[in-house]
N, C-alpha and C positions, 0 to 999 in steps of 0.2 A: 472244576465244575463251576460255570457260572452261576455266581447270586441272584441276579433278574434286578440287582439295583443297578441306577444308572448311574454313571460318573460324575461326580460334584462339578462345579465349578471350578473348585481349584483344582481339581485332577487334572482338567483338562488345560492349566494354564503350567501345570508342573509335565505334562503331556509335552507339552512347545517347549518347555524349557530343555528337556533333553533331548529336543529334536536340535536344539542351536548346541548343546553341546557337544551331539557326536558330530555335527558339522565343526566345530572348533577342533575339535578332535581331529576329525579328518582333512584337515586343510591347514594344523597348528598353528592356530589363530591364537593367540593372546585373549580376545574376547571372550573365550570360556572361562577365565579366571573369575571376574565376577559372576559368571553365567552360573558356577555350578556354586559359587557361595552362594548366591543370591536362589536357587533351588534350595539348598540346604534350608534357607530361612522360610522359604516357601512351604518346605513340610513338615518343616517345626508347628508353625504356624496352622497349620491345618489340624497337627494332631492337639494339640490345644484347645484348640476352637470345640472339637471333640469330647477334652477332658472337661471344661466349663472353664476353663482359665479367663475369658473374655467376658464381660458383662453382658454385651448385646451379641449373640454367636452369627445370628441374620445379618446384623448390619457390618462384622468384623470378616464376615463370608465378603460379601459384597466390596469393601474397602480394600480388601484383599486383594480382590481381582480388578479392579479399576485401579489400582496401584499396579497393577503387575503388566496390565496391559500397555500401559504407558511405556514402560521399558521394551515392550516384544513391540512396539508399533516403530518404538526410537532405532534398536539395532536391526529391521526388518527395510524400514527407509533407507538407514547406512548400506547395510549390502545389495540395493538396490542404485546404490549409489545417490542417491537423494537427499536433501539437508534435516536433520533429523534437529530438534535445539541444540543449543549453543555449548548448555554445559554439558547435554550427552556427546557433541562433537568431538572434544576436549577428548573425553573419556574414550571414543572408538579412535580417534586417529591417532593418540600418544600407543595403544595395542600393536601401533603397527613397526615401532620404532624398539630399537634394541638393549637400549639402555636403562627404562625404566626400572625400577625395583618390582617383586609379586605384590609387594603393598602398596607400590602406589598404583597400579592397575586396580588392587582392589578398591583402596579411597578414594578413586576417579569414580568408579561405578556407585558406590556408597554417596560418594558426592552429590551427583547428580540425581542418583535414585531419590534418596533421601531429602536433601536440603529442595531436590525442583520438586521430583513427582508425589512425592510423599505428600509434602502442602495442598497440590492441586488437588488430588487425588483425596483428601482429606474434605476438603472446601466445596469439593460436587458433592463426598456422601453425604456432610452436615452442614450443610449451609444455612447461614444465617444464624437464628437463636439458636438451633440445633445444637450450633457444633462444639459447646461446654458440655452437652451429653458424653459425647464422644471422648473428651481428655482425658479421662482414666484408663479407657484402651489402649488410647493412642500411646498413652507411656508406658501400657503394659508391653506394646509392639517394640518396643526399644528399651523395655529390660529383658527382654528375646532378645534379643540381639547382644546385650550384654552379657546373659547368661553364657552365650557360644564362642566368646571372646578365648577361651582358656584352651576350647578344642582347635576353633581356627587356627589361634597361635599355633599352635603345638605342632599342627599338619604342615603350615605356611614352614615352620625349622624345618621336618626332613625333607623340606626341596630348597631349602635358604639354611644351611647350618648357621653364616652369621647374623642370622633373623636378629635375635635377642637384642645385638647392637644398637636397635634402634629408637629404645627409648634412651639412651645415653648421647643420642646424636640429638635427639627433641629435645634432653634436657630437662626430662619431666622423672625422674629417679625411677622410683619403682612403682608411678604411678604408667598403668600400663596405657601408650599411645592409641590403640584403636579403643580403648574404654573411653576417651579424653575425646575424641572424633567423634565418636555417637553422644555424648551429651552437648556436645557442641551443638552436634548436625541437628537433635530432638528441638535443642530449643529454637533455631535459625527456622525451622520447618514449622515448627506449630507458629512460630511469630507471624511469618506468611499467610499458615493457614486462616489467621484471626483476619487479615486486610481482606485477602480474599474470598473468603466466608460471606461477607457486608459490600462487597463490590457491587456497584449493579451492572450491568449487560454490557452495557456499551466501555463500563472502565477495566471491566474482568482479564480480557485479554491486553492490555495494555498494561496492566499488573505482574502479569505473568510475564511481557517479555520483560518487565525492567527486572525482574524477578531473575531471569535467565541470565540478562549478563552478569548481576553478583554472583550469583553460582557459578558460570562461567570463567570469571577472574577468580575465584577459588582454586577449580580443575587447574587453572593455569598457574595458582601457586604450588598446586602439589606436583603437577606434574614439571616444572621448571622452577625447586628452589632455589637459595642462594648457595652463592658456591662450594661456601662452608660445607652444609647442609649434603650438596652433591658429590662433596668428594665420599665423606663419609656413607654414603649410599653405594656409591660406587665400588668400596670394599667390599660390600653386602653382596653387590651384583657378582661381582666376581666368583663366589664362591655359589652363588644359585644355580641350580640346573639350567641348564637350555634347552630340555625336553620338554616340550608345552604338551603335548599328552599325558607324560607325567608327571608334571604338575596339577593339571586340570583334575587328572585321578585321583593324585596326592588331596587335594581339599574336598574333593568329597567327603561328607560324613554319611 
């Protein structure tokens, strides 16, 4: 029986989200790998915002969807065949190729999401004085993301059994690698968000693309490491499913 309430904003941004992933589904795109982690964090984030986890719930609504939008505009231009930015590029056309790892399709999308859109996306809600408001959010939205680290993992092994391998290929012990990737990526993104916050008009967009290619030569180190690096991934792949429905399944929470 229906409520008579209307669908939030983010309903309707988590609405598109699973519209691109039964297309990924249905077309075993790679592209749903981040599609359906990046929904997970989407409704995380929603019931949060619900529980009072966020300090300002209006303006982390709002953030929310103008972060989100950003990615459904970027993979919406890609299959339209159109230039979406540079480091979302990186991120859709390595999807199409065979060898990548599930993680590094994921860190591609995390990449870009984060280290581009997340800063922009930051710097329209609070610009200017504003956006010191906002920093206690903003890290609350990426210890979300840290929180989910233990489940992603755990899903990414039953479609990758030699997942675990890969902090031993980083070289980072038992300090877990996608933990290590988001506090990179928090602070790379807020550092951003502060130039761009104080931009004015005319320098904004000229910010953003110098902005693009760092991010951009990133994607292009995750997605093209050194050979060391490659072989030992290479391991990894070998034992991964090559079911991208079942994969894309698999990471759902």
């Amino acid at each position: 029986m229906s409520t008579g309430l209307s669908p939030s904003p983010i309903d309707h941004v988590i609405d598109q989200m699973d519209a691109i992933i039964d297309r990924c589904i249905r077309e075993e795109s790679k592209l749903g790998y981040f599609a359906v982690l990046y929904r997970n964090v989407t409704a995380e984030v929603k019931d949060r915002i619900k529980a009072g986890y966020f300090d300002d719930a209006a303006r982390m609504e709002k953030l929310d969807v103008v972060f989100a939008q950003r990615y459904l505009d970027a993979i919406h231009l890609f299959w339209k065949g159109k230039q979406p930015s540079n480091s979302w590029s990186v991120a859709f056309k390595t999807a199409t190729l065979p060898s990548p790892i599930i993680l590094q399709h994921l860190m591609l999308g995390m990449n870009a999401h984060i280290n581009f859109d997340l800063s922009i996306a930051t710097a329209q809600v609070a610009p200017g004085s504003l956006l010191p408001k906002i920093k206690t959010d903003f890290d609350r939205i990426m210890y979300l993301l840290s929180d989910m680290i233990d489940e992603i993992e755990d899903r990414i092994e039953k479609v990758s059994p030699a997942f675990r391998l890969i902090d031993q290929i980083g070289g980072r012990g038992d300090e877990k690698f996608a933990g290590f990737a988001i506090n990179k990526a928090r602070d790379l993104a807020w550092n951003s968000a502060e130039k761009l916050a104080v931009a004015k008009p005319a320098e904004f967009n000229k910010k953003i693309a110098l902005h693009d290619k760092l991010v951009a030569a990133l994607a292009n180190g995750i997605a093209n490491p050194g050979l060391a690096v490659k072989a030992g991934l290479g391991l990894i792949h070998l034992k991964e499913s090559k079911n991208v429905p079942e994969v894309i399944r698999a990471l759902r929470i």
